[in-house]
One Martini backbone bead per residue (centre of mass of N, CA, C, O) as a GRO file, in nm:
protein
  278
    1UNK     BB    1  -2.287  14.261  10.193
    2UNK     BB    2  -2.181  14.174  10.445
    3UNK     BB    3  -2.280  14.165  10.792
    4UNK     BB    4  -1.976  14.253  10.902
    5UNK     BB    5  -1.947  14.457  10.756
    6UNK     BB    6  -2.206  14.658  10.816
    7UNK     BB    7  -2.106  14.674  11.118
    8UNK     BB    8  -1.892  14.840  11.081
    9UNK     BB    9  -1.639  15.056  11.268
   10UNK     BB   10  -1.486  15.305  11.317
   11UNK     BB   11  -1.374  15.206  11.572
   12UNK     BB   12  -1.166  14.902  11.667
   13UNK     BB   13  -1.348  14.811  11.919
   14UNK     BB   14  -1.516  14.706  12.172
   15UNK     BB   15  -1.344  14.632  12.319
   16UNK     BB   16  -1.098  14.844  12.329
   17UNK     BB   17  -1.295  15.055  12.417
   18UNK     BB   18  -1.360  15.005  12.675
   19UNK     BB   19  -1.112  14.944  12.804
   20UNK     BB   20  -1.021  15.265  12.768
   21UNK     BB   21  -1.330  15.347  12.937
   22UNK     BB   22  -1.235  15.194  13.213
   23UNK     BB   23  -0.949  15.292  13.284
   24UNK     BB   24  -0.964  15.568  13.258
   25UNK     BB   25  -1.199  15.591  13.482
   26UNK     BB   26  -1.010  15.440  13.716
   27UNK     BB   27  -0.816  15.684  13.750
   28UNK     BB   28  -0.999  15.967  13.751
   29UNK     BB   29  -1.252  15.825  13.986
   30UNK     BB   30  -1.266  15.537  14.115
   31UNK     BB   31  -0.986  15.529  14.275
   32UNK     BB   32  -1.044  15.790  14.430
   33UNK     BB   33  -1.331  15.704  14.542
   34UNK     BB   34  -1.233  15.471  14.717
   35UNK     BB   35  -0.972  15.576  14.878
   36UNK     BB   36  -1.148  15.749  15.048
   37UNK     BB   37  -1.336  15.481  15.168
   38UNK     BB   38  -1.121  15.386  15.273
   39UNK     BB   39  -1.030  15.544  15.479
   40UNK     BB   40  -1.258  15.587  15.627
   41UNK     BB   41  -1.236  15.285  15.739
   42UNK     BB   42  -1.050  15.383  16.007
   43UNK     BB   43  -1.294  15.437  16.087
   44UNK     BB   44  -1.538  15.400  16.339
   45UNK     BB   45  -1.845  15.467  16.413
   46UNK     BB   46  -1.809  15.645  16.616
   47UNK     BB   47  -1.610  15.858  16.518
   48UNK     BB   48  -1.770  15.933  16.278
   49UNK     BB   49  -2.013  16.036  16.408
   50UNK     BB   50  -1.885  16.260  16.573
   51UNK     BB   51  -1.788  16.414  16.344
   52UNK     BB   52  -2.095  16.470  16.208
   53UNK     BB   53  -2.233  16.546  16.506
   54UNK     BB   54  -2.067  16.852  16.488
   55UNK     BB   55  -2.193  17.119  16.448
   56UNK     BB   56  -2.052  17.265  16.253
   57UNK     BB   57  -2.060  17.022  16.033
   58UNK     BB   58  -2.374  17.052  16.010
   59UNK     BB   59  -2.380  17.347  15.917
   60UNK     BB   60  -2.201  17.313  15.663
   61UNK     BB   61  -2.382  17.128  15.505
   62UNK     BB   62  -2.658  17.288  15.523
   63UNK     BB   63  -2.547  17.531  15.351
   64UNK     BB   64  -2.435  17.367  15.094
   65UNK     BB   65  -2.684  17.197  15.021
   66UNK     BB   66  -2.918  17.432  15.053
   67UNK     BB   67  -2.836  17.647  14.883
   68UNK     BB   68  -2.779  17.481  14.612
   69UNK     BB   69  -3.088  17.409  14.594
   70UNK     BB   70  -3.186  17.676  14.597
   71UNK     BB   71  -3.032  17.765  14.354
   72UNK     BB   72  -3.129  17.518  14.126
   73UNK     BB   73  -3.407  17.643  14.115
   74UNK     BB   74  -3.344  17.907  14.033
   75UNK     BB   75  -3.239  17.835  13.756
   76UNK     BB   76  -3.461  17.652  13.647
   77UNK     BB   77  -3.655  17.952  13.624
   78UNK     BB   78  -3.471  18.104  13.463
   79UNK     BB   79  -3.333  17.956  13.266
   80UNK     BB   80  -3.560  17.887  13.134
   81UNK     BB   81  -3.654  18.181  13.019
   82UNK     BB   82  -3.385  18.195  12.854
   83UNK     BB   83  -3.398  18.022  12.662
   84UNK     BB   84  -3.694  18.093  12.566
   85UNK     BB   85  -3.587  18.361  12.440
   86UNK     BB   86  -3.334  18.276  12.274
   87UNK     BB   87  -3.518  18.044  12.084
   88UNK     BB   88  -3.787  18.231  12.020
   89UNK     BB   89  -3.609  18.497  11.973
   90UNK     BB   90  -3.533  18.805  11.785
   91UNK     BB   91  -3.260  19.011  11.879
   92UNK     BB   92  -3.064  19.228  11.968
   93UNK     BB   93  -2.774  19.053  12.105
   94UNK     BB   94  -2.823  18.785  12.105
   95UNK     BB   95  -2.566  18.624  12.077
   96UNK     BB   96  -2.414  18.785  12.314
   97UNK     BB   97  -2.605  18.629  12.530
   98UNK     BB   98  -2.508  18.358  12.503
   99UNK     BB   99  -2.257  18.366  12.528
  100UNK     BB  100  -2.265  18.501  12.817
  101UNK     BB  101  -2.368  18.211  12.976
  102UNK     BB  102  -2.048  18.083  12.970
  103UNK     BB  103  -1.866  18.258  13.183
  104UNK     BB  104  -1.878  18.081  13.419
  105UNK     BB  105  -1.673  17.867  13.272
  106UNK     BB  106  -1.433  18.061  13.188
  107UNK     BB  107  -1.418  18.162  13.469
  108UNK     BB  108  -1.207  18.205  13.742
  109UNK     BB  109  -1.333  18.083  14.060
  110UNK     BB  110  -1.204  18.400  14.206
  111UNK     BB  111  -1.302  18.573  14.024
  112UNK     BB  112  -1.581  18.539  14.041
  113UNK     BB  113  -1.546  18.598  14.387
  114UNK     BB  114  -1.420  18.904  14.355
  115UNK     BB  115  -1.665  19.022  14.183
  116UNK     BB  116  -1.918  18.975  14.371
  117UNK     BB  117  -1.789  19.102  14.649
  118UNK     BB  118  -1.738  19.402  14.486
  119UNK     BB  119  -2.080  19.406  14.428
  120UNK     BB  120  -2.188  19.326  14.725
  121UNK     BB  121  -2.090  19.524  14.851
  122UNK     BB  122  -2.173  19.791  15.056
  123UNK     BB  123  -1.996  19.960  14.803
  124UNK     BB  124  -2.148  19.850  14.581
  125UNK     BB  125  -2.330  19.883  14.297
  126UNK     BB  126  -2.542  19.672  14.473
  127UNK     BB  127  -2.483  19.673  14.788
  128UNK     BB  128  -2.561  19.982  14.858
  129UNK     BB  129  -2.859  19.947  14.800
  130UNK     BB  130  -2.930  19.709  14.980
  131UNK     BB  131  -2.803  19.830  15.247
  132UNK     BB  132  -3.034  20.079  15.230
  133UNK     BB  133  -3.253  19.830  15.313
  134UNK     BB  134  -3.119  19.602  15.498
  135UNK     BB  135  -2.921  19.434  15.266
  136UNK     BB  136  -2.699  19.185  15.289
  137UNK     BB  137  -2.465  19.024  15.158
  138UNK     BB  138  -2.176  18.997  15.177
  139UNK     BB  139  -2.079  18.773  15.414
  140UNK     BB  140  -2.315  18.592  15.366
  141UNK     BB  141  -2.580  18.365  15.291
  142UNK     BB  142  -2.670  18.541  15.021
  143UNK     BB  143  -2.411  18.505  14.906
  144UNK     BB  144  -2.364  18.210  14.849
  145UNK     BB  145  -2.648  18.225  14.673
  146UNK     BB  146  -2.519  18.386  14.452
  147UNK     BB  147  -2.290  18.225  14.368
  148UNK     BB  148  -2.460  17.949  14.279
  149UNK     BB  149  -2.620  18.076  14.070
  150UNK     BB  150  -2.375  18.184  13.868
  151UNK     BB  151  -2.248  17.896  13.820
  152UNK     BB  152  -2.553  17.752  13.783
  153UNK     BB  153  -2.671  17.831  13.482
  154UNK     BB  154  -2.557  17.706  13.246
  155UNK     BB  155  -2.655  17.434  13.289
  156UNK     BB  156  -2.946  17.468  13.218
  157UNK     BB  157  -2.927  17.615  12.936
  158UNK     BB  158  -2.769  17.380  12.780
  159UNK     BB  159  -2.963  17.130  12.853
  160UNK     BB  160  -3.230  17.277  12.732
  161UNK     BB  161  -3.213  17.405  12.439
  162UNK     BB  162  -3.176  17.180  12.238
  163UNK     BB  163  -3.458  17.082  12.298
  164UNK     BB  164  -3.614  17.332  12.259
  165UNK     BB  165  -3.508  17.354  11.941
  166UNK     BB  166  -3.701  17.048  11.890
  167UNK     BB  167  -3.957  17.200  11.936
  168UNK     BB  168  -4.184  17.237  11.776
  169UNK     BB  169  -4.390  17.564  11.732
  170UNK     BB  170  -4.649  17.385  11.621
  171UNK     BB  171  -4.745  17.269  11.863
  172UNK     BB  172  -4.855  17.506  11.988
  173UNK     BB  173  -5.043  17.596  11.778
  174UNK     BB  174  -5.238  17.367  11.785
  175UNK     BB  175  -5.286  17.383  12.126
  176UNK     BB  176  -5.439  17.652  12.054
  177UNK     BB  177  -5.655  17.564  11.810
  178UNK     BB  178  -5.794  17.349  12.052
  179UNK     BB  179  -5.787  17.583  12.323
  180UNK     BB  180  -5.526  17.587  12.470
  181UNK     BB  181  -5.413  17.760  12.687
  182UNK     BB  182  -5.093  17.884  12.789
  183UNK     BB  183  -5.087  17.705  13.082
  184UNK     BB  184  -5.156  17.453  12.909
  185UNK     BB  185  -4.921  17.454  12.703
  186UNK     BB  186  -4.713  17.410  12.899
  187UNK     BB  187  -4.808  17.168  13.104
  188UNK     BB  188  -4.878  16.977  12.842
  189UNK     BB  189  -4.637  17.022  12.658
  190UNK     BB  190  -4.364  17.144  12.699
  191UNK     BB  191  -4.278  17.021  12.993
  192UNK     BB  192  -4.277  16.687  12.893
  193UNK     BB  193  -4.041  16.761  12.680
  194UNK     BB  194  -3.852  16.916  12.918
  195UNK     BB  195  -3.830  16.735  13.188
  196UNK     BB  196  -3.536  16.576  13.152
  197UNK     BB  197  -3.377  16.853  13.102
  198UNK     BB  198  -3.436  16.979  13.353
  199UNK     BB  199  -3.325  16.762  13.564
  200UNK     BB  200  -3.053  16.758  13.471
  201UNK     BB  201  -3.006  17.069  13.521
  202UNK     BB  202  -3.060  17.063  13.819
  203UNK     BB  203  -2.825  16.801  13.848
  204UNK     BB  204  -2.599  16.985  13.814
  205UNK     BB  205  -2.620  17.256  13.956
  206UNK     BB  206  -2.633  17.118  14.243
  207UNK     BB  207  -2.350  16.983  14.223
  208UNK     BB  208  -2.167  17.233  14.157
  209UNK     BB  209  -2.224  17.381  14.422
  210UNK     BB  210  -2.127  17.196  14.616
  211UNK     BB  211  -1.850  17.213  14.499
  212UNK     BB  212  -1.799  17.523  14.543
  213UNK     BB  213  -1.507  17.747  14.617
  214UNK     BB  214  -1.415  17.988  14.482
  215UNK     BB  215  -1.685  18.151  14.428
  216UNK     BB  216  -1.762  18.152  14.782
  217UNK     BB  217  -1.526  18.228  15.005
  218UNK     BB  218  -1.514  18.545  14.917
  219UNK     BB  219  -1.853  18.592  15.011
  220UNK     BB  220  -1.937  18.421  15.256
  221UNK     BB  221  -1.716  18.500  15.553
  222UNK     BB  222  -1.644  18.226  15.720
  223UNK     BB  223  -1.856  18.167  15.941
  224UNK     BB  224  -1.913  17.946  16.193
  225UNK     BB  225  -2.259  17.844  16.149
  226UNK     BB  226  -2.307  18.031  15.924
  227UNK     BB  227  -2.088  18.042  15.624
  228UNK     BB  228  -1.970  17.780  15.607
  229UNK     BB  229  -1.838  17.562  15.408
  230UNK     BB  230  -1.781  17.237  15.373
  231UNK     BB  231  -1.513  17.236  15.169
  232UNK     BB  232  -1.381  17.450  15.356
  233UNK     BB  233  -1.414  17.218  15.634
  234UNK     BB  234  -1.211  17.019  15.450
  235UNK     BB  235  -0.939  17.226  15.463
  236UNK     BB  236  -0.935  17.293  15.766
  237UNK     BB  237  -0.876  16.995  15.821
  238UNK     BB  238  -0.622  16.968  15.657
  239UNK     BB  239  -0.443  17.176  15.791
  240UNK     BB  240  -0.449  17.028  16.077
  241UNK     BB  241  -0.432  16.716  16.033
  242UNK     BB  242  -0.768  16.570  15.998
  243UNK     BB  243  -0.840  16.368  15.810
  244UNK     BB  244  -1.063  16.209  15.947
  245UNK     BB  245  -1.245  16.433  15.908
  246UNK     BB  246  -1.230  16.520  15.588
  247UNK     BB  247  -1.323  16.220  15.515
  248UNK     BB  248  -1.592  16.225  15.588
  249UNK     BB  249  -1.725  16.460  15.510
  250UNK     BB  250  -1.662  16.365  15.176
  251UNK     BB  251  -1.847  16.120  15.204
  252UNK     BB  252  -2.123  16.244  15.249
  253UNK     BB  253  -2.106  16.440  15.006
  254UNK     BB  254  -2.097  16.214  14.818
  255UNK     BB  255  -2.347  16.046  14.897
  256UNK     BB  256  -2.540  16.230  14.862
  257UNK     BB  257  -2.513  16.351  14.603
  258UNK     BB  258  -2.583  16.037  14.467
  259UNK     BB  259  -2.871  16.026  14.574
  260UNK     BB  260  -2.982  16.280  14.430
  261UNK     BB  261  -2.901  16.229  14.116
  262UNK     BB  262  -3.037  15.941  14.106
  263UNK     BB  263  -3.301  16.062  14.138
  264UNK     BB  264  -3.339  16.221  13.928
  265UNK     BB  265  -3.271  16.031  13.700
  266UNK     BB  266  -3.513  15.871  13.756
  267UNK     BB  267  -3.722  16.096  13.711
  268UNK     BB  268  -3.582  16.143  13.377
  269UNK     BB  269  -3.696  15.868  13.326
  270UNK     BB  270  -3.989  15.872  13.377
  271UNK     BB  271  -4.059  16.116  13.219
  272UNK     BB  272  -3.954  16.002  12.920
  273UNK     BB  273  -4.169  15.781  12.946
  274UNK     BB  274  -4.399  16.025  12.907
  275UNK     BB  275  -4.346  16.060  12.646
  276UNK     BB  276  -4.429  16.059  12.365
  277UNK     BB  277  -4.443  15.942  12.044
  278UNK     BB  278  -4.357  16.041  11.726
   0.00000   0.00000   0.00000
């Protein structure tokens, strides 16, 4: 068999496949992202700087960036959790649960967005006893964060799953009888072999969270520098017909975005970089 046979690949040619993946890309992500930064170069830098630096949207940008980041922390470590019980245990009703898990992706984020804020209304089966504590959830900024926990808990569940699923739980067992406790085992084995797919789950959920707007302005109460998240005031600049503003706002929140998740990914490169090879 020559070279060239031995070589041949299922799809018709590097050229063909590249070319119709730079097409694709450019046609639903790489143009629409220009023509924004174009729109916003309309703009002087003394009028951007303006458009950002006002009250509003800065604490706009703040609610939306930070609870994001905390939601995506706590998802991190429920999720770490829930994976550990699906991979590790089987018990009735695991099928049921691991299903459960996916509700947010298949749910439309309006339905969820009506159900979290009828479930923590001061009358709400949650709301009522947290209510009778003096803890408002609905309408408020705690309100957006537990929305934000909602849709972004199975990017970390299914992104850490398969990776925990390929980790022999021989590898627990050894460095168990090697003497080493379970914080040992945890912290020396366990985490540096999930810790690109952990980072991974971070930095998607963290995405997923920012720019999430349905299933958060119904529970948020949307008031001006209180809880009004980013996307809902570049919607209602975008209705006053501020362009200008609207286009900033969404430049700021997608540079910050990847500057964050660029970040994430290198970090998630140093950690696999540090996996021994197997």
């Amino acid at each position: 068999m020559s070279a060239v046979a031995a070589r041949r690949r299922t799809l018709p040619g590097f050229g063909l496949t590249m070319g119709l993946t730079l097409s694709w890309l450019s046609i639903i992500i790489l143009i629409p992202l220009a023509g924004l930064f174009l729109k916003s170069l309309e703009l002087s830098p003394e009028q951007f700087w303006n458009i950002l630096s006002s009250r509003r949207t800065l604490n706009a940008l703040r609610v939306s960036f930070g609870l994001a980041f905390a939601a995506a922390c706590v998802n991190l470590v429920m999720g770490s959790i829930i994976v550990w019980a699906l991979v590790r245990y089987r018990f009735p009703g695991r099928r049921l649960f691991d299903a459960i898990v996916d509700v947010p992706f298949a749910l439309p984020t309006a339905v969820a967005g009506v159900a979290l804020t009828a479930l923590f209304a001061e009358k709400g089966w949650l709301g009522a006893p947290l209510a009778a504590l003096g803890i408002k959830v609905a309408f408020t900024p705690i309100g957006i964060f537990v929305a934000m926990i909602f849709i972004g808990i199975p990017f970390v569940v299914r992104t850490v799953q398969p990776v925990l699923q390929d980790l022999d739980p021989e590898i627990e067992e050894a460095a168990g009888s090697l003497g080493a406790s379970r914080w040992q085992t945890i912290i020396r084995v366990i985490l540096p072999s999930l810790g690109p797919a952990l980072l991974t789950g971070l930095a998607l959920a963290f995405a997923r969270a920012v720019g999430e707007y349905g299933s958060v302005i119904f529970i948020a109460g949307n008031l001006p520098n209180v809880s009004e998240i980013a996307p809902l005031l570049i919607v209602i600049r975008l209705s006053e017909f501020r362009y200008a503003d609207a286009t900033a706002i969404a430049v700021v929140m997608l540079v910050v975005s990847f500057v964050i998740i660029f970040a994430v990914n290198r970090l998630q490169r140093w950690a696999q970089s540090r996996i021994p090879a197997r």
